[in-house]
C-alpha positions in Angstrom: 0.0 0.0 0.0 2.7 2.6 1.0 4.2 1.8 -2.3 1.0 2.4 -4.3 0.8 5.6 -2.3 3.8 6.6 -2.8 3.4 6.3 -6.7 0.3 8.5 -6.5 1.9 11.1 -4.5 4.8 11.5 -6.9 2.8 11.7 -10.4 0.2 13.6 -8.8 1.3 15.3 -6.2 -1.5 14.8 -3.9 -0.1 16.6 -1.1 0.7 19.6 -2.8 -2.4 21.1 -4.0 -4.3 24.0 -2.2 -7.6 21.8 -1.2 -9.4 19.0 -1.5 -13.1 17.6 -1.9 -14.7 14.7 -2.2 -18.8 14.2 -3.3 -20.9 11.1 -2.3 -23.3 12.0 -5.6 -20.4 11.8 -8.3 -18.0 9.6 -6.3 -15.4 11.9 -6.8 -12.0 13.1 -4.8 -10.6 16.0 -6.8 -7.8 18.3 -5.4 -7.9 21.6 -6.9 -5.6 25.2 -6.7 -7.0 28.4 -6.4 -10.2 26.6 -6.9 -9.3 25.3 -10.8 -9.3 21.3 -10.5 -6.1 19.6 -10.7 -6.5 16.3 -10.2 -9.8 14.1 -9.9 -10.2 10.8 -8.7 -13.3 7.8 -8.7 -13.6 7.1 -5.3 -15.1 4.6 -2.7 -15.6 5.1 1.3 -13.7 2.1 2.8 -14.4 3.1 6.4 -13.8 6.0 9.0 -11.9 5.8 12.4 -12.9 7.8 15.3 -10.0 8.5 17.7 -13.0 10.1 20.1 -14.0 6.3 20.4 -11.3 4.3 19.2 -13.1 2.4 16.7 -13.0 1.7 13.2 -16.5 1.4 11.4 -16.7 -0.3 7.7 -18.3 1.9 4.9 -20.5 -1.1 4.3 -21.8 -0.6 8.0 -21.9 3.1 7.6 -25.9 3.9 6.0 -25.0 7.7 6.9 -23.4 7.4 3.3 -24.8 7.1 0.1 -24.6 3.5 -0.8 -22.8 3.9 -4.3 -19.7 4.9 -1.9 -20.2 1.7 0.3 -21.4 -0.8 -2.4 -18.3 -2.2 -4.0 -17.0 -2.9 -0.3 -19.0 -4.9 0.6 -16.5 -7.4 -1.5 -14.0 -7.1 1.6 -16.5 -8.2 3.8 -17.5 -11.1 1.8 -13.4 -11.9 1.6 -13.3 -11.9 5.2 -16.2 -14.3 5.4 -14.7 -16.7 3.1 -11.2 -16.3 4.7 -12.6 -16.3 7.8 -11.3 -12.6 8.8 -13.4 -11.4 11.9 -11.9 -7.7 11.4 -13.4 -7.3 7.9 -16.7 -9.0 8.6 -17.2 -6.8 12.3 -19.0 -3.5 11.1 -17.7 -1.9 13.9 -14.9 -2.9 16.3 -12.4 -1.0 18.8 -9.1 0.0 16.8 -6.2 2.5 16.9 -5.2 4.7 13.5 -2.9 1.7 12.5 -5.4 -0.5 12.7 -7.3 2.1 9.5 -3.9 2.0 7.6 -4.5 -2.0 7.6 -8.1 -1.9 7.0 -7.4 0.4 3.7 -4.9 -1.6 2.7 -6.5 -4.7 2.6 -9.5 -3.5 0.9 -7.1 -1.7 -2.0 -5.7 -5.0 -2.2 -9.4 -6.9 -2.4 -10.8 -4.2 -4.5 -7.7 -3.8 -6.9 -7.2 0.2 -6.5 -4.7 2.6 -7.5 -4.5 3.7 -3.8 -6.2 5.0 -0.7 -6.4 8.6 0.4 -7.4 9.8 4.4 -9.2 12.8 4.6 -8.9 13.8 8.0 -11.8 15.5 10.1 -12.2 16.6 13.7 -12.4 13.5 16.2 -10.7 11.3 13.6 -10.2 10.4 9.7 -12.1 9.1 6.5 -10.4 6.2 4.3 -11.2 6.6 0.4 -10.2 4.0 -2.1 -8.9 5.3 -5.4 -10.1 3.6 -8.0 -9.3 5.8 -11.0 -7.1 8.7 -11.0 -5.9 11.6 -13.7 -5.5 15.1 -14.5 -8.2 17.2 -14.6 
């Protein structure tokens, strides 16, 4: 995963640009300067990790989002089921930031992605799986 990141981060320079957004509706991440778009990506929610709780809670789990951004994820889950995973079959379980890191990186393993992307917030951080990725 770090090495898929890492890619990302050099040809597009994802932590250079002014600002970020991502949309539920278009399933899109796109990183933009001086509000012109610079780079946008097709997106999934893998899951969110709350350090106010310590607990990691799958996208899948997660009906607060729109369900084209949890759909596809659902594929980790059924992995864990069939590999007999508890972590990737518990919706919600107690779980440090590492813990995230591992969760993403299983599921851009599962789910074949370009990379993952956490978009931090207060009380914790969202996990976004890239699927697709170019210049705007």
């Amino acid at each position: 995963m770090q090495d898929k990141s890492g890619l990302l981060n050099q040809e597009f320079s994802l932590g250079s640009h002014q600002r970020y957004d991502w949309d539920q509706e278009t399933g899109e991440l796109v990183f933009s300067n001086d509000g012109v778009p610079a780079v946008i990506a097709k997106i999934d929610f893998i899951g969110s990790y709350s350090s106010k709780t310590n607990t990691w809670l799958w996208s899948w789990a997660n009906f607060h989002l729109l369900e084209g951004m949890r759909v596809r994820v659902a594929a980790v889950r059924d992995y864990g089921e069939s590999h007999d995973y508890p972590w990737l079959t518990t919706s919600k379980w107690e779980a440090e930031e590492g813990d995230a890191w591992d969760m993403a990186a299983v599921a851009a393993h599962v789910l074949q992605a370009k990379g993952v992307y956490r978009s931090p917030r207060e009380g914790g951080a969202g996990f976004l799986l890239i699927r697709e990725i170019s210049r705007a």
